[in-house]
C-alpha positions as CSV (number, residue, x, y, z in Angstrom):
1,X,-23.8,11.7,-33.1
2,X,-24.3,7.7,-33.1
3,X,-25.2,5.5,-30.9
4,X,-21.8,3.8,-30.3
5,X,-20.2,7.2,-29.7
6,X,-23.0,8.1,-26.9
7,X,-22.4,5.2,-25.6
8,X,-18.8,5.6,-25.2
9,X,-19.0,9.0,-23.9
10,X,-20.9,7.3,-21.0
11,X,-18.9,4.8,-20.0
12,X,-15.7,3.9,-18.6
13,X,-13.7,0.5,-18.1
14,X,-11.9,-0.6,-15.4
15,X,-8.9,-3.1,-15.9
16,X,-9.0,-4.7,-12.2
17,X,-11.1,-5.3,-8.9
18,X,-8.1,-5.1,-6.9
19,X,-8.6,-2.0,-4.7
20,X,-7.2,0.5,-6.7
21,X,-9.6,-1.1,-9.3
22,X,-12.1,-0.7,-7.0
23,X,-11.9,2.6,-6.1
24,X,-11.0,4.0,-9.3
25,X,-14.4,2.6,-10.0
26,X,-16.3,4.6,-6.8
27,X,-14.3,7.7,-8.4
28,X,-16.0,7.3,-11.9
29,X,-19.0,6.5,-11.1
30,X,-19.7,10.1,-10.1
31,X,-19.4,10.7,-13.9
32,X,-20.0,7.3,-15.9
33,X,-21.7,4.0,-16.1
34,X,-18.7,2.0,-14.9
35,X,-17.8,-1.4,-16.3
36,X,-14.8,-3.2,-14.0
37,X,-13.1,-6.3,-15.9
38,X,-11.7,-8.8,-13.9
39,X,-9.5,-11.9,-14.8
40,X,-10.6,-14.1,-11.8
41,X,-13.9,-14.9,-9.6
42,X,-14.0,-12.9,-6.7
43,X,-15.0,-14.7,-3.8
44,X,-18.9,-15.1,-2.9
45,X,-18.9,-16.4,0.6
46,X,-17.3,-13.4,3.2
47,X,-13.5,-12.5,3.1
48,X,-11.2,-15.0,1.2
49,X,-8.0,-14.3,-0.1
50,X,-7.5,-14.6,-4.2
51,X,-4.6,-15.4,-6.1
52,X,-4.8,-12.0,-8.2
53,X,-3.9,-10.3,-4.8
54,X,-0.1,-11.7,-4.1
55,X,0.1,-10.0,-1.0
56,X,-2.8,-10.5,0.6
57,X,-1.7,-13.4,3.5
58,X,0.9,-11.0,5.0
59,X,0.5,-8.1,7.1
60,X,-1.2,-5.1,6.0
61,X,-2.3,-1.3,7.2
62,X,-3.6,1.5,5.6
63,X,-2.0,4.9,7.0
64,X,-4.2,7.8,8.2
65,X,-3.5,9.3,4.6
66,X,-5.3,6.0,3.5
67,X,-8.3,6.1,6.3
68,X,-9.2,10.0,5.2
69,X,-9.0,8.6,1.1
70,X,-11.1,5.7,1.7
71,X,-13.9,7.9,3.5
72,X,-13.3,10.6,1.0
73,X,-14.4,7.6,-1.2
74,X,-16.6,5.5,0.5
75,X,-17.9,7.6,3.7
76,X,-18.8,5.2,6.0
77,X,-16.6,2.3,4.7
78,X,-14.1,2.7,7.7
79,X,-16.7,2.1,10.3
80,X,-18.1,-1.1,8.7
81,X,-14.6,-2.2,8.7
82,X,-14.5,-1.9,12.3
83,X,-17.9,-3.3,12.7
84,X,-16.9,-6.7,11.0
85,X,-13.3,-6.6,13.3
86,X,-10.9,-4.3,11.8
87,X,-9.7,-1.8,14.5
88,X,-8.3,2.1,13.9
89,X,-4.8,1.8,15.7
90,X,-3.5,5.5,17.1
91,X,0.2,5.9,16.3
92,X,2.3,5.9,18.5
93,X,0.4,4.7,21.8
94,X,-1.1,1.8,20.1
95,X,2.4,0.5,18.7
96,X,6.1,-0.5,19.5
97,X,7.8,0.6,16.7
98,X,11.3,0.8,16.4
99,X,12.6,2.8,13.7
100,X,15.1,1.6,10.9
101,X,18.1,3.4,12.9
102,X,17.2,1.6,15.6
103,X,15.6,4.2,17.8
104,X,12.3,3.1,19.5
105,X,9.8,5.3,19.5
106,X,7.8,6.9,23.3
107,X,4.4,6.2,22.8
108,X,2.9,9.1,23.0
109,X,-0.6,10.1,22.7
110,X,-0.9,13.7,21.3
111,X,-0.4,12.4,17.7
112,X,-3.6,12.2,16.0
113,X,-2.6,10.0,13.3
114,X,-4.4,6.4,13.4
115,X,-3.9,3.1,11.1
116,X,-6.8,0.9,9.7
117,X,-5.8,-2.8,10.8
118,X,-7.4,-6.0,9.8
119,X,-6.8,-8.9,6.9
120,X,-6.4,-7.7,3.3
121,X,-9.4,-10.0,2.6
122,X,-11.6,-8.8,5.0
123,X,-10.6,-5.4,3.8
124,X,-11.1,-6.7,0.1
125,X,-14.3,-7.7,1.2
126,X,-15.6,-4.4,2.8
127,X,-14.6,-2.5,0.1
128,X,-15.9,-4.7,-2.7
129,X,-19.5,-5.4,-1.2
130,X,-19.9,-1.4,-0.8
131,X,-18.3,-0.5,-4.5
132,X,-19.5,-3.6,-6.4
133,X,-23.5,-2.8,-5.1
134,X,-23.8,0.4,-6.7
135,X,-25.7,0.2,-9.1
136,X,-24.0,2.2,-11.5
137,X,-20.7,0.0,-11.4
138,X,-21.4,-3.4,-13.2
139,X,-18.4,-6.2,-12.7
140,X,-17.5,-8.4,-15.3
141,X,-15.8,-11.6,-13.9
142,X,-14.1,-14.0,-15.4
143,X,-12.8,-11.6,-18.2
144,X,-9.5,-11.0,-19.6
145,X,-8.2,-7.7,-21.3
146,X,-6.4,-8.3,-24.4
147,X,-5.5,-5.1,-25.6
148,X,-6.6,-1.1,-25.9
149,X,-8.2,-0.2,-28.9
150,X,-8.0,3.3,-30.8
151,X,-5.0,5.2,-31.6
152,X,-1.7,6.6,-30.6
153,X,-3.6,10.1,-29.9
154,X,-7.2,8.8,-28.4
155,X,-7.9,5.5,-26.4
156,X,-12.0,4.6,-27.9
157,X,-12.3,1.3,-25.8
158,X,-10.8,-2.0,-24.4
159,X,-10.7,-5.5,-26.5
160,X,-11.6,-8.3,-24.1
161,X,-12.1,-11.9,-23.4
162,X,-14.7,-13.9,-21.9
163,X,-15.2,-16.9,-20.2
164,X,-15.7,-19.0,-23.6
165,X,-12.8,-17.2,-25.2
166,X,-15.2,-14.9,-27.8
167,X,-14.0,-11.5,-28.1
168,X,-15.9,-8.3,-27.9
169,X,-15.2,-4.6,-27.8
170,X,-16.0,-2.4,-24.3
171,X,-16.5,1.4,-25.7
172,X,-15.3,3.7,-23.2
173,X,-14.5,7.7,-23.0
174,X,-11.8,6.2,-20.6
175,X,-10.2,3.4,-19.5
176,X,-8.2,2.9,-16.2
177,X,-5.7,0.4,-16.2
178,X,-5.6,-1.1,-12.1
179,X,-4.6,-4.4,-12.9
180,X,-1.4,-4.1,-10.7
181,X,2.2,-5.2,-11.2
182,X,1.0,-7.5,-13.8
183,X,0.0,-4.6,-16.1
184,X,0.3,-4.7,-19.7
185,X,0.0,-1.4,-20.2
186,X,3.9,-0.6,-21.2
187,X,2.9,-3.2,-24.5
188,X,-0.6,-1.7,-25.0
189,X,0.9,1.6,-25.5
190,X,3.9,0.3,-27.6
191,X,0.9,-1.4,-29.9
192,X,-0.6,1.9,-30.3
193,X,2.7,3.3,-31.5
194,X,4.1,4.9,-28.6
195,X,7.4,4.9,-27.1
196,X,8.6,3.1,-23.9
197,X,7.8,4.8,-20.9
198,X,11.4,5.3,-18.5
199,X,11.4,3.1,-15.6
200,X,13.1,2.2,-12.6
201,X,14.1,-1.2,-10.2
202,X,15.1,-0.9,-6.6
203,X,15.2,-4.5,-5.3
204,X,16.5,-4.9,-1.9
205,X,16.5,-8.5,-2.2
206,X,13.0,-9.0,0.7
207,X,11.4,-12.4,1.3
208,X,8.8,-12.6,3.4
209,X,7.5,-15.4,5.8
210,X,4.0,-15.2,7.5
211,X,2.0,-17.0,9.7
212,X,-1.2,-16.9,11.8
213,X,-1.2,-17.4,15.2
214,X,-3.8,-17.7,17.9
215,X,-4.0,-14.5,20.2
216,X,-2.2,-16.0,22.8
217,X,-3.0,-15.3,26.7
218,X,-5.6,-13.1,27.7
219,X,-4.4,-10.6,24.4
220,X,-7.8,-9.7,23.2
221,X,-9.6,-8.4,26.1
222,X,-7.6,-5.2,25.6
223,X,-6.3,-3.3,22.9
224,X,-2.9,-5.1,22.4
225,X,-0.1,-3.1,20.7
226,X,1.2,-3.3,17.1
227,X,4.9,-4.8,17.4
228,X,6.9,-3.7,14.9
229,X,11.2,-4.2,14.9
230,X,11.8,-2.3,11.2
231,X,15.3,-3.9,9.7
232,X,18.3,-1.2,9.6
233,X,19.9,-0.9,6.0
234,X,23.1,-0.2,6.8
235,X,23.8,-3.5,8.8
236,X,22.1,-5.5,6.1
237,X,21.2,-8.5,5.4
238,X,18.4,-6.6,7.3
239,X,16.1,-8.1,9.6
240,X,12.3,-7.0,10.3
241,X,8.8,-8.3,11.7
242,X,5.5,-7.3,12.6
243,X,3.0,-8.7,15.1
244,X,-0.5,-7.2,13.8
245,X,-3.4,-7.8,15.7
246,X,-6.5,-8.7,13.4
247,X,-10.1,-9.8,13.7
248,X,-10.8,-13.3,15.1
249,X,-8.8,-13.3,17.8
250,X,-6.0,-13.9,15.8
251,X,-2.2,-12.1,15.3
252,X,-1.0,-11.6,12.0
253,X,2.6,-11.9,11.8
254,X,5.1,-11.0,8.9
255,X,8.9,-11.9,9.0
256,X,11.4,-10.0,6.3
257,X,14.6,-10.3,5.3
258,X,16.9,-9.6,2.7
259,X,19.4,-11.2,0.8
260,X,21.8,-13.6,3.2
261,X,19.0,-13.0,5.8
262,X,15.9,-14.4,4.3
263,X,13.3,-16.2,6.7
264,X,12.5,-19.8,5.2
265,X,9.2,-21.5,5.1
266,X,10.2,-24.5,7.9
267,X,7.7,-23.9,10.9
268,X,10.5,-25.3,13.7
269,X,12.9,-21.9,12.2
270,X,9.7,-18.8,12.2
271,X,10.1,-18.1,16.0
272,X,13.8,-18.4,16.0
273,X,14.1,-16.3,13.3
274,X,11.8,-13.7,15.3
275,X,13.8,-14.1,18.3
276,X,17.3,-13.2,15.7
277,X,16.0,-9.9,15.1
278,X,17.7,-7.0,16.4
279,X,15.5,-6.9,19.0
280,X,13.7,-10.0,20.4
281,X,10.5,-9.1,21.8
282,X,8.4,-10.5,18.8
283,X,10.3,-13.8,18.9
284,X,9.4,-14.1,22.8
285,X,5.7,-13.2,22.4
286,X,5.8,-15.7,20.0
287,X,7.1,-18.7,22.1
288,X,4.1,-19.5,23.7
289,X,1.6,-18.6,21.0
290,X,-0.2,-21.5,19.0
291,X,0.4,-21.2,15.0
292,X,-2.6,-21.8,12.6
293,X,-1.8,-23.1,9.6
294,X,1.3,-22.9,6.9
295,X,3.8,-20.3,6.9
296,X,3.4,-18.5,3.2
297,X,6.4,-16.9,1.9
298,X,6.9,-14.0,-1.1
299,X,10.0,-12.8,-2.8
300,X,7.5,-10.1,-5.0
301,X,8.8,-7.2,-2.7
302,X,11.0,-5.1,-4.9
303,X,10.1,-1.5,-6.0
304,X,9.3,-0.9,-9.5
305,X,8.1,2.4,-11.1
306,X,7.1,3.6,-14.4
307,X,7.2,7.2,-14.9
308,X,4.0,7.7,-17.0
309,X,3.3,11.2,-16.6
310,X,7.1,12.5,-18.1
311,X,5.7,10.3,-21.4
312,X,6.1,12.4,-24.2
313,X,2.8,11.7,-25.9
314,X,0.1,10.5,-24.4
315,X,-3.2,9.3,-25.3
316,X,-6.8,10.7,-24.4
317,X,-8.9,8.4,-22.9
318,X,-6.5,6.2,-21.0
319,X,-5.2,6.3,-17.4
320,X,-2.7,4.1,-15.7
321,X,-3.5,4.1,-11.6
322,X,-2.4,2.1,-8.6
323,X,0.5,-0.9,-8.6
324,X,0.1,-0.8,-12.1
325,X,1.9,2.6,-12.1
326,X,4.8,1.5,-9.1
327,X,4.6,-0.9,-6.6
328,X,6.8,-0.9,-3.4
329,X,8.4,-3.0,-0.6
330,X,4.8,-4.0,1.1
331,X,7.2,-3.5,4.4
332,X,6.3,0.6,4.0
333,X,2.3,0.0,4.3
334,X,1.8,2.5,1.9
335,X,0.3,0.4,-1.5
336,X,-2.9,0.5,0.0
337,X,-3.2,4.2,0.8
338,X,-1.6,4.9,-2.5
339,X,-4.8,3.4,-4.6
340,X,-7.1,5.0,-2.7
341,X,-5.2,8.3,-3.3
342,X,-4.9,8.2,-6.8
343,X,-8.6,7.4,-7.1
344,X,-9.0,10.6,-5.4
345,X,-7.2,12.1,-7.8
346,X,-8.4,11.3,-11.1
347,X,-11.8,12.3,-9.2
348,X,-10.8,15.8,-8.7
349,X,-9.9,16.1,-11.8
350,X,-12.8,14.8,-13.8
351,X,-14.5,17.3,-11.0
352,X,-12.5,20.1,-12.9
353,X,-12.6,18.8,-16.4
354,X,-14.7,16.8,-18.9
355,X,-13.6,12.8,-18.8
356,X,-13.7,13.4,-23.0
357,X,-11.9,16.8,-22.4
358,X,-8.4,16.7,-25.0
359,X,-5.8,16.3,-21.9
360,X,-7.7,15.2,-19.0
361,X,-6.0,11.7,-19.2
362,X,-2.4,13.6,-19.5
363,X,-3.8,15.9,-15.8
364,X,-5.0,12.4,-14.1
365,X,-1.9,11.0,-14.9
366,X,0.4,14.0,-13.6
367,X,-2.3,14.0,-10.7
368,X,-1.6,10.2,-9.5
369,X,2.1,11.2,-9.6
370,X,1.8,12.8,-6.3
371,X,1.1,10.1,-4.3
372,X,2.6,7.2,-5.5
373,X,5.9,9.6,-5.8
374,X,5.4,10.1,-2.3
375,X,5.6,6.7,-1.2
376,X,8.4,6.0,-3.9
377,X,10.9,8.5,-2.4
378,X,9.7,6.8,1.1
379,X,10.2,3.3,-0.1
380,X,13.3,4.2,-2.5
381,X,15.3,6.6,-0.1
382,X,15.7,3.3,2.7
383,X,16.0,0.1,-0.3
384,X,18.7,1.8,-2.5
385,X,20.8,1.3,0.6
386,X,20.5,-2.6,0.8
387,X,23.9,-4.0,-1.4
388,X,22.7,-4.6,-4.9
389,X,19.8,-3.2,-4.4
390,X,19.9,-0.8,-7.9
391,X,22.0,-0.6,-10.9
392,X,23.5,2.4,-9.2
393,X,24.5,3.5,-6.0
394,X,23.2,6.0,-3.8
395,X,23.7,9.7,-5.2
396,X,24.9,12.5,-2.7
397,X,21.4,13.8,-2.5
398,X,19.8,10.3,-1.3
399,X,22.5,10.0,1.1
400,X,22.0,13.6,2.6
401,X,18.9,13.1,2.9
402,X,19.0,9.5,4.4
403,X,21.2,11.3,7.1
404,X,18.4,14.1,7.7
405,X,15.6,11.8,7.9
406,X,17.5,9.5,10.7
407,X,17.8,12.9,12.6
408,X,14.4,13.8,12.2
409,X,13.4,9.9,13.3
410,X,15.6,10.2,16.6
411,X,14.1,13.5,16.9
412,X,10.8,12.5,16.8
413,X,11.3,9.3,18.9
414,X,11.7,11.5,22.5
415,X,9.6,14.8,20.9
416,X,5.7,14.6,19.9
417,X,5.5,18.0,18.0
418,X,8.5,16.0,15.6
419,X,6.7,13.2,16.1
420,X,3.3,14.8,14.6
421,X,5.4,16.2,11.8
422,X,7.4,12.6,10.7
423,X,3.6,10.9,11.0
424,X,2.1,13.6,8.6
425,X,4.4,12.5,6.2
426,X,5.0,8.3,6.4
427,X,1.4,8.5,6.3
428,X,1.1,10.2,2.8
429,X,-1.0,13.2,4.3
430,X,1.5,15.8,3.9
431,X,4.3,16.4,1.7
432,X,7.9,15.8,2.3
433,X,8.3,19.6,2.9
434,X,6.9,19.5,6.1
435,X,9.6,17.2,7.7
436,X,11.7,21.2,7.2
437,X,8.6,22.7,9.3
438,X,9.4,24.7,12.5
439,X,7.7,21.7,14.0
440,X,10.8,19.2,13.3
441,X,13.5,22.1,13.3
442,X,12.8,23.5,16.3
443,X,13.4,20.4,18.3
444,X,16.2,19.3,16.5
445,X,18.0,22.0,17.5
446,X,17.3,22.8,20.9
447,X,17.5,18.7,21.8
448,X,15.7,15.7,21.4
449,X,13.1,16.0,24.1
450,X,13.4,12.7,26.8
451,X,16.2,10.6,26.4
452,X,16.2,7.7,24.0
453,X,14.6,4.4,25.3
454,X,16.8,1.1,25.7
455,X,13.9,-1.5,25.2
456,X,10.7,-2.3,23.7
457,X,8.1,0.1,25.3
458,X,5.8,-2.7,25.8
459,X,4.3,-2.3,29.1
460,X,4.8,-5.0,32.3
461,X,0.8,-5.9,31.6
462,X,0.5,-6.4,28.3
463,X,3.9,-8.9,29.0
464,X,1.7,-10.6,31.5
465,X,-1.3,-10.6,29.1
466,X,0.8,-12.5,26.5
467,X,1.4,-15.1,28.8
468,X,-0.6,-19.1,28.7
């Protein structure tokens, strides 16, 4: 065997130190010498945001389904999060959520579901220091991927550019493609011969608008609520926002709209666009709040997915994981949790077979098509509902079961046993199947439990907290 082929058999490339590139990267390194190729500089002086992460200045969580992934991952990583500010938010007493039917939701405490809250930068940061300092996992900066090199049957290695433009070749027994929606890797595989992959759009038509603001009011000496109005499809243009509470004493806040109902980027219009929302209470905590610094707005919000693992051929030694596979409305939180559960599974799968195994590529792929079809059905079954939203309109099916998952949300809003049951699945850590579990039916049909609220449930001293 030569030297270039060991060598290959011992390494893999990843395309991306995004955090699906970055995990992918934890998950390899159980089996590789890992080299991760990134286009930009990543910063070097604590949590910055970086303009190969588009949506990193708006809201973000990561779902329980995340929180278990990333410890799977990285045990430990979820406590230095919280050590450097993040906080683990328990759904629903830690939130005032009110549902896309417009239900709001009791918040009640017998749910063991929690989010992880916090910037994506300082979450980029957490993640990166921990991944990047192992020292099996080497990171090439400033590094651009030109193209995949082998055949239409076997990926060999990755063609690359550096800083000064020279070209080299990266051997690898696998390369993972975690570049995000800016992957090339529909055109790599059409240069190797291979047919286009199908695809699908579902573009509801979402800008978004955020802004910092100082904590107003006494807010931080307690453990003030998520506030969270989702926007109703069927009374579209559709209307949402999200107060977040992040490190620093600061509230993250993200405004949504979509088409006819977009938030604009003038500061006098962000709190009267809050207060215009089918409910008011995040325009009114906002009133008295201080802003710090520009509103940022983003139109990249529409759902895109490429169906990889029905490709008729495929090649050894190449796996697509992350955005780069589908990306979603960011309004769904579930991008995050996504990359850290397809890193789990191509792990469990090089676990069961060799990484130059004939097929293991094809299983990680088919593996990764769990989760992100998970959150796609999530994402998709509310979006295709927004006018123009696909080429298509809703089928029969999608609108069934649009209509069963609004009973199970009202259900769920007055019960907690349907209310466990709806959080084990938004939260990616059960399947779809369990929202037909005695848990859900049960109290759908005998009733919904207590009677549907009329108002935010935001309680009379966190109001007063709020306050100057």
């Amino acid at each position: 065997m030569s030297d270039s082929t060991t060598a290959r058999q011992n390494r893999a490339v990843v395309v991306g130190a995004g955090a699906a590139g970055l995990f992918a990267a934890a998950a390899l390194a159980e089996f590789a010498e890992v080299t991760v190729v990134e286009r930009d500089r990543l910063p070097q002086h604590g949590p910055q945001a970086r303009r190969g992460v588009p949506q990193a200045l708006h809201a973000h969580l990561v779902w329980s389904g995340g929180v278990a992934a990333f410890e799977e991952l990285l045990p430990g990583v979820v406590d230095e999060a919280v050590r450097r500010g993040a906080r683990l938010v328990h759904i629903m007493r830690d939130m005032v959520s009110r549902a896309p039917n417009e239900v709001w939701f009791r918040r009640f405490t017998s749910a063991c579901h929690h989010s992880l809250v916090c910037s994506r930068p300082l979450l980029d940061a957490v993640v990166g220091a921990r991944v990047l300092n192992d020292p099996r996992i080497t990171l090439r900066e400033g590094t651009t991927a030109l193209r995949l090199e082998g055949t239409s049957t076997t990926v060999t290695g990755l063609r690359v550019s550096g800083v000064g433009g020279e070209e080299e070749s990266l051997p690898a027994a696998l390369v993972v493609d975690a570049s995000g929606r800016g992957s090339r890797a529909p055109h790599w595989l059409r240069e190797l011969g291979l047919p286009d992959v199908p695809e699908r759009e579902v573009n509801a038509g979402v800008r978004y608008a955020t802004r910092l603001f100082k904590a107003p009011g006494s807010t931080t000496s307690i453990d003030f609520p998520l506030v969270n109005v989702q926007a109703n499809p069927a009374k579209a243009p559709g209307r949402a926002g999200i107060i977040v509470p992040i490190e620093d004493g600061q509230w993250i806040v993200t405004l949504s709209g979509s088409r006819g109902g977009e938030p604009r980027d003038e500061p006098g219009q962000f709190v009267d666009f809050a207060l215009g929302l089918g409910d008011p209470v995040i325009g009114e905590l906002l009133c008295d709040a201080e802003p710090i610094g520009d509103i940022v707005t983003s139109r990249s919000t529409a759902n895109r997915r490429r169906y990889y693992e029905k490709a008729r051929d495929w090649p050894d030694g190449f796996v697509v994981t992350g955005d780069a596979i589908a990306r979603y409305n960011p309004v769904y939180g579930h991008g995050l949790t996504v990359a850290a559960q397809c890193a789990l599974a191509l792990r469990d799968t090089l676990r069961a077979h060799r990484i130059t195994a004939p097929g293991t590529a094809r299983r990680v792929q088919r593996a990764a098509a769990r989760p992100v079809g998970a959150a796609w059905d999530l994402a998709v079954g509310q979006d295709i509902f927004y006018p123009g939203a696909g080429d298509k309109p809703p089928t029969l099916a999608e609108k069934l079961l649009a209509r069963y998952v609004d009973r199970c949300v009202a259900t769920a809003a007055g019960n907690p046993r349907a209310l466990g049951a709806l959080l084990d699945v938004m939260s990616l850590s059960r399947p779809p199947t369990r929202l037909f579990s005695p848990d859900m039916l049960w109290p759908m049909l005998v009733g919904r439990g207590r009677p549907r609220l009329t108002a935010a449930p935001l309680r009379d001293e966190e109001r007063e907290r709020a306050r100057p």
